[in-house]
C-alpha positions as CSV (number, residue, x, y, z in Angstrom):
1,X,0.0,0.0,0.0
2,X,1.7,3.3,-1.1
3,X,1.1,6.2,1.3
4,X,1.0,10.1,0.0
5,X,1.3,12.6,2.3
6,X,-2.1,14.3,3.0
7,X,-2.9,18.0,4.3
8,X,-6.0,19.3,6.8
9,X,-7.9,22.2,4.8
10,X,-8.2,23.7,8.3
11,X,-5.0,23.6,10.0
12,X,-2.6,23.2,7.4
13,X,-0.6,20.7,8.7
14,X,0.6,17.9,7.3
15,X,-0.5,13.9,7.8
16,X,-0.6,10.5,6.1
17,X,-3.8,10.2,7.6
18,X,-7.2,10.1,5.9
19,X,-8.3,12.2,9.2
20,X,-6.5,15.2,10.8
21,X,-5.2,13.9,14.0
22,X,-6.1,17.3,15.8
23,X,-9.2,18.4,14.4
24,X,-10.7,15.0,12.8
25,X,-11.1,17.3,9.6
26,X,-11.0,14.7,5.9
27,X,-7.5,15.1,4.8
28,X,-6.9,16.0,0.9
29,X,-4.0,15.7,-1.4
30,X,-1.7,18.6,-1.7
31,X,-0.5,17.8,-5.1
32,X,-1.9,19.7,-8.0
33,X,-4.0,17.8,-10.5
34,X,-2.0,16.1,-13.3
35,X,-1.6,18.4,-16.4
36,X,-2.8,16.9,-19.8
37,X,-3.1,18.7,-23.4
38,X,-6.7,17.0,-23.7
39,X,-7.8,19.1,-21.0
40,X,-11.7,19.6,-22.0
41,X,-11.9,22.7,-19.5
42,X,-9.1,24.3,-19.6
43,X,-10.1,27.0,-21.6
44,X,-12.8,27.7,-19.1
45,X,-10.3,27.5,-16.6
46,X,-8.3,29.8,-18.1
47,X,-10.9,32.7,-18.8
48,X,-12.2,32.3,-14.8
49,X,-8.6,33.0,-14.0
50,X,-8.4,36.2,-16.6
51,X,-11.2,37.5,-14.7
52,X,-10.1,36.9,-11.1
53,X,-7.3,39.1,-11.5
């Protein structure tokens, strides 16, 4: 079983837990998604950011 390193949304601290061990928050990845040239919405993506700025 491989383990990846997890991060609590609310404390920011890092586990290999699917739980935070202090605040029992769901863990997520911290690893951006992977990057592929088929990307169906990345134009979208790309026009939110244009207007966030």
């Amino acid at each position: 079983m491989t383990r990846l390193i997890r991060k609590c949304p609310d404390d920011l601290i890092y586990t290999l837990r699917e739980l935070c061990p202090v605040c029992g928050t769901p863990t997520v990845t911290p690893h951006p998604a992977p990057y592929s040239p088929e990307d169906r919405y990345g134009e979208y993506r790309r026009k939110a950011r244009e207007w966030t700025k």
